[in-house]
N, C-alpha and C positions, 0 to 999 in steps of 0.2 A: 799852547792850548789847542786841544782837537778842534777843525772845523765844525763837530760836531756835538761840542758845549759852548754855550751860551747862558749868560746870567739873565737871560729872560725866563727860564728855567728852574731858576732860583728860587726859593720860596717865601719872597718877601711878605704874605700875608703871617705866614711864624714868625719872621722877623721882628715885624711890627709888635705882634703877642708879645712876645720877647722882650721888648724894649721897653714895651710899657710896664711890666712887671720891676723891669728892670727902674724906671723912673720910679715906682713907688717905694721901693724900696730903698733906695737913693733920699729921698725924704724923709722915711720913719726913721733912717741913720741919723738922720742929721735933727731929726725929734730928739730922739733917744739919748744922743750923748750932750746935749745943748745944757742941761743943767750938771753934768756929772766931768770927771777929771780929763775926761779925754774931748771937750770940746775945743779946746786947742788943738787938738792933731788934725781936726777937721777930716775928721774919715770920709765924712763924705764926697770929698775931692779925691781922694785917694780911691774910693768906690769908681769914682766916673772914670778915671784913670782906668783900673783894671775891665772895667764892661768897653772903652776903644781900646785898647787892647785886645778884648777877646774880641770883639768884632773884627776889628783888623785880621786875628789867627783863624778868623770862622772863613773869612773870604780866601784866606790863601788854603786853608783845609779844603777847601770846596775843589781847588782845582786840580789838586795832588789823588791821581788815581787811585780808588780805593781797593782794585786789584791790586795794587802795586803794597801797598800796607798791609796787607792779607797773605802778598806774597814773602814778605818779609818780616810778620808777624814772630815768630820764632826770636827770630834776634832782640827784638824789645823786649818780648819775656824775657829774656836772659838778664837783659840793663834792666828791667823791672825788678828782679831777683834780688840782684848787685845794690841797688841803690835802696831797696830796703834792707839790706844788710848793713851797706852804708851808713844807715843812719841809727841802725842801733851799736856801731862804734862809733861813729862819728861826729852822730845827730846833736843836735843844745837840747838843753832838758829845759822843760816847763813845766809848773807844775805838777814834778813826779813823770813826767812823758818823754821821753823824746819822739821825735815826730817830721823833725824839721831838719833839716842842714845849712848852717849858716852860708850866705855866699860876701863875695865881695860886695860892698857900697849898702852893708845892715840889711840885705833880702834876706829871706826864709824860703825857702824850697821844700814844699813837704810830698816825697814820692808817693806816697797812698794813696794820694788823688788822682796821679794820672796813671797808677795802677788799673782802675776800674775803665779807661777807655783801651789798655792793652789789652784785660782780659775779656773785653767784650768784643775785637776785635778774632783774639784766642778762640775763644768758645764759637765765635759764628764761622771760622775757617773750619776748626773740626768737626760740626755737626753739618758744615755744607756739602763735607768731602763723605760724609756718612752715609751709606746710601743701602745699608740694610733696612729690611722689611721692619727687624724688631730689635731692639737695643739691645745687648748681652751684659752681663753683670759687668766682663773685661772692663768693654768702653766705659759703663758708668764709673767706674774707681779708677781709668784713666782721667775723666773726664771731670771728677772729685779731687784729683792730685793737683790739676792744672790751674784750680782756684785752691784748692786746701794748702798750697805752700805761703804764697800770699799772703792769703788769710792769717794763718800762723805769726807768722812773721809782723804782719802788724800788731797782732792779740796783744802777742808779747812787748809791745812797744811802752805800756801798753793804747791801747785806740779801739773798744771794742766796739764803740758808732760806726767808724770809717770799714773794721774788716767786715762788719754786718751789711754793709752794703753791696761787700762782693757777692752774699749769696742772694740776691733775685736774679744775680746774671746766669749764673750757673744755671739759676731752676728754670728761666724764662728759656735758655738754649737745650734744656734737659728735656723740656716741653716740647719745642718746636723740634726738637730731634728722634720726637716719640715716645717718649720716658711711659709705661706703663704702669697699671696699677700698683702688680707689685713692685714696681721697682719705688713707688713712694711709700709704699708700706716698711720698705725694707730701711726707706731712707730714717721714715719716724723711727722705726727700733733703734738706731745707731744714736739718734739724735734723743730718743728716752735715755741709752745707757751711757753717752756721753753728759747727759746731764748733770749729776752729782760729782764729776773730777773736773767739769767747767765749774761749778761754782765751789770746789773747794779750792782751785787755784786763780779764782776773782779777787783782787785787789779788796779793801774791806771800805772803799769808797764806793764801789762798783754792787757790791754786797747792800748795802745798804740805799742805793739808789731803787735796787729791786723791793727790799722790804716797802721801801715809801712808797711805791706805787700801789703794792698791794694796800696798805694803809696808810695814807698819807698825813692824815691826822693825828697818827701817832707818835711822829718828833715834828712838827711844824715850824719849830726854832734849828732843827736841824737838818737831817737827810730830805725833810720833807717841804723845806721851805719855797724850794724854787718855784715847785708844782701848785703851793699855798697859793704864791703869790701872781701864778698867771693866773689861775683860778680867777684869784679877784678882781684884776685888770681888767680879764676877757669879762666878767661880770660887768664890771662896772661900765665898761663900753655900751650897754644899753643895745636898741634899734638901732641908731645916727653917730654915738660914739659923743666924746667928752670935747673935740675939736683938736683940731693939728697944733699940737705941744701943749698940748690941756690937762695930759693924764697924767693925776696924783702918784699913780702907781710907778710909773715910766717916771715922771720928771722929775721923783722921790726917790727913784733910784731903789726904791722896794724891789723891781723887778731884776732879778741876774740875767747880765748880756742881754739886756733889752737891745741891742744893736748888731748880736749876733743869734747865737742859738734862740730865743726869744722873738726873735723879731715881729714874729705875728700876734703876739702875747699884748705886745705893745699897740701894734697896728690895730687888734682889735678895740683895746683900749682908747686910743684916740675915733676909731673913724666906724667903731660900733660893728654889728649884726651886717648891716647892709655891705659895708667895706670888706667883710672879711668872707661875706658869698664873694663880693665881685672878685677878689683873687683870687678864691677858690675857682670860679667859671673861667678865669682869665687861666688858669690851667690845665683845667680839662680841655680847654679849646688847644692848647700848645699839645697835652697828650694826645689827641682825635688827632690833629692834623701830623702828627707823628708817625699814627698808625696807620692814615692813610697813607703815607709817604714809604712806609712797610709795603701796601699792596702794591702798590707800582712799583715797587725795586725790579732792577732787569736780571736777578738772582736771585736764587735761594741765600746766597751769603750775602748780600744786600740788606734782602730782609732778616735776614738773622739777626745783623748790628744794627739796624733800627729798632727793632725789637728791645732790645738789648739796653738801648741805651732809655727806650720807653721804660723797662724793669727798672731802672737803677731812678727815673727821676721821680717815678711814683712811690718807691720808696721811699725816699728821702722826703716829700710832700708828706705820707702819710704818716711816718714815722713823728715828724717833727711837728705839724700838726696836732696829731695824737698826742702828743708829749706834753704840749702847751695847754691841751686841756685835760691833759689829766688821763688818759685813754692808753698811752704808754711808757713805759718807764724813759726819764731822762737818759740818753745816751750822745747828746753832742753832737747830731746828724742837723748840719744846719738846710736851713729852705733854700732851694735853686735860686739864684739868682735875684733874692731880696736879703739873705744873710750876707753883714760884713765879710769878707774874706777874697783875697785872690787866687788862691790855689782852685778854690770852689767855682770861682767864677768861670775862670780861665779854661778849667774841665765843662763845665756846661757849653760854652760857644765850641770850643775843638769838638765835643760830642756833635755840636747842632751841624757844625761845618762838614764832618761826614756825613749825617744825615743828608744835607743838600748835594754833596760830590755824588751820593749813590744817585740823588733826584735828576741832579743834573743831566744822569748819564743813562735815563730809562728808557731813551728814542734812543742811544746807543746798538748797534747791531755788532 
C-alpha cells in the first residue's frame, strides 16, 4: 500500500450509514420470514454472512487502485459479455429465468449484478478520456453500444428490473460528459419508436405487471395483487407502525417477498410513517455523502464512478420504493442493502469500496 493512503481516509461516517441500514434490514428478514416456510433457513444469518463478506471485499476494493481497474476495464467488459452469455446456456432457470449459474457447494452466481459496477467503471473511463467541447452523434451510439449489449442480453434472460438499471449509468455518464438538448430529444424519439416492439416481445407476465400499475384494481386477485397488498401493509402501519413482528399483513404472509423485493412494504407495516422517513433519511445521508465524495475525487474519472454508482443506487431506492407504494410498476429491483440477496449485497459494498479507493487517494498527487 502507498505511503500515501491511509484508512484514516476512509469514510467511516458512510460506513456507519451503511451498517445501520444494513442492521435494519437484517431484522425486518428475520420479521418477515418468522411465521412463513423459510424460517428455518434462517436468512437472516445468511444476510449477516453476505454484509462480512462485503465488508470484508469493500476494505480490500479500497486498496486496489482505481486507475489500475480503469486501466483494465476493457477486459472485464469482455468476461461481462461472456458470462452473460454463459448463463443463458448454462444458467438454472427459475421461475421461467435464467439468471444464475449454479457453482460448486449449491451457490448461485448471478453476472447481471456485477455487470453494473463494469459498466460504470466503462462509461466513466470513456467519457473521462472525452475531451470534446460538444458530444457528436458517433460517441453517443458508441456510448449506447457499450450498455445496450448488456442490457440485451440480460432482457432476454429474461430480468427486465436488473437491465433497467443499467440505464441511469449510461444517462448519469451521458450527462457529466455533456449530452445536450438534442441529443435527449433524439434519445426520447428512439425510446417513443422502440416502444410498441418492446412490448410486443414482453413476456405476458411482464404485460400484465404494467397493465396493474396502471390499474391495479382491476385483477386484485391477480396481476394486481402484490401492489394490493403492500398498499395495505404500508396503510396499516399507521404513524408508529403495528410493532416488530406485529404485521397481519407480513406475518400472514398476504405480503409477496415481504423479505425481499418487499421489504419496505413490510418495514413500513411493522415500524409505521416515522420508520419508513428514518430509512428514507438514512439514505439520503448515504446519497449526499456520495456526492460529496464525487466533488473531491482527484479526477474527472473519479468522479464519473462515483456518480455512477450514485445513478444506480438512487434508482433502485426509487424504483423499489415507488413499487411498494404503488407509484411504479413491480419490476423485481430489490432495496440496497435491506433486501434478502447476496449478489445485491455484495455489488453495493464493492461499489462503496471504490468509492473510498477513489477517497482515499484525493491527497494523492
Amino acid at each position: 500500500m502507498s505511503r500515501y493512503i491511509s484508512f484514516r481516509d476512509f469514510d467511516w461516517v458512510l460506513l456507519g450509514f451503511v451498517l445501520l441500514i444494513c442492521s435494519f434490514g437484517v431484522m425486518e428478514i428475520y420479521s418477515a420470514t418468522l411465521t412463513t416456510n423459510l424460517a428455518g433457513k434462517h436468512l437472516q444469518v445468511s444476510q449477516v454472512y453476505w454484509i462480512l463478506a462485503g465488508v470484508g471485499l469493500m476494505f480490500v476494493m479500497s486498496l486496489i487502485n482505481y486507475q489500475i481497474l480503469l486501466e483494465n476495464v476493457h477486459w472485464f467488459y469482455v468476461g461481462a459479455i461472456f458470462s452473460l452469455m454463459a448463463v443463458l446456456v448454462f444458467g438454472t432457470r427459475y421461475l421461467g429465468a435464467k439468471r444464475w449459474i449454479r457453482l460448486p457447494g449449491g451457490m448461485h452466481f448471478q453476472p447481471s449484478e456485477w455487470v453494473k459496477l463494469i459498466l460504470i467503471l466503462a462509461m466513466a473511463r470513456y467519457f473521462a478520456e472525452f475531451r470534446q467541447r460538444e458530444m457528436t452523434l458517433t460517441e453517443l451510439i458508441k456510448a449506447g453500444l457499450v450498455c445496450g449489449v448488456p442490457f440485451i442480453l440480460v432482457l432476454v434472460q429474461p430480468d427486465l428490473g436488473t437491465s433497467l438499471t443499467y440505464i441511469p449509468i449510461a444517462f448519469m455518464a451521458l450527462f457529466l460528459g455533456g449530452m445536450k438538448g438534442k441529443h435527449i430529444a433524439l434519445l426520447l424519439l428512439v425510446a417513443a419508436l422502440a416502444a410498441p416492439f418492446a412490448w410486443k416481445h414482453m413476456k405476458p407476465y411482464q404485460r400484465a405487471r404494467l397493465a396493474s400499475f396502471i390499474n391495479p384494481e382491476a385483477d386484485v386477485q391477480g396481476a394486481g395483487y402484490q401492489v394490493e397488498q403492500s398498499l395495505i401493509a404500508v396503510g396499516q402501519g399507521g404513524l408508529t407502525g403495528r410493532g416488530f413482528a406485529r404485521g397481519s399483513q407480513t406475518q400472514g404472509s398476504f405480503i409477496p417477498e415481504p423479505h425481499n423485493d418487499f421489504i419496505f412494504a413490510a418495514w413500513s407495516e411493522e415500524h409505521g410513517f416515522v420508520g419508513a422517513i428514518t430509512v428514507l433519511l438514512l439514505y439520503f445521508i448515504v446519497l449526499m455523502r456520495l456526492v460529496h465524495n464525487a466533488q473531491t475525487a482527484p479526477d474527472r474519472a473519479g468522479a464519473f464512478v462515483v456518480m455512477g454508482v450514485v445513478a444506480v443506487l438512487t434508482f433502485h431506492i426509487l424504483i423499489n420504493v415507488g413499487m411498494v407504494v404503488g407509484f411504479m410498476p413491480v419490476t423485481g429491483i430489490p432495496l440496497p442493502l435491506m433486501s434478502y440477496g447476496g449478489s445485491s449485497v455484495l455489488f453495493t459494498f464493492l461499489a462503496l469500496g471504490i468509492v473510498n479507493n477513489i477517497r482515499m487517494r484525493r491527497f494523492v498527487n
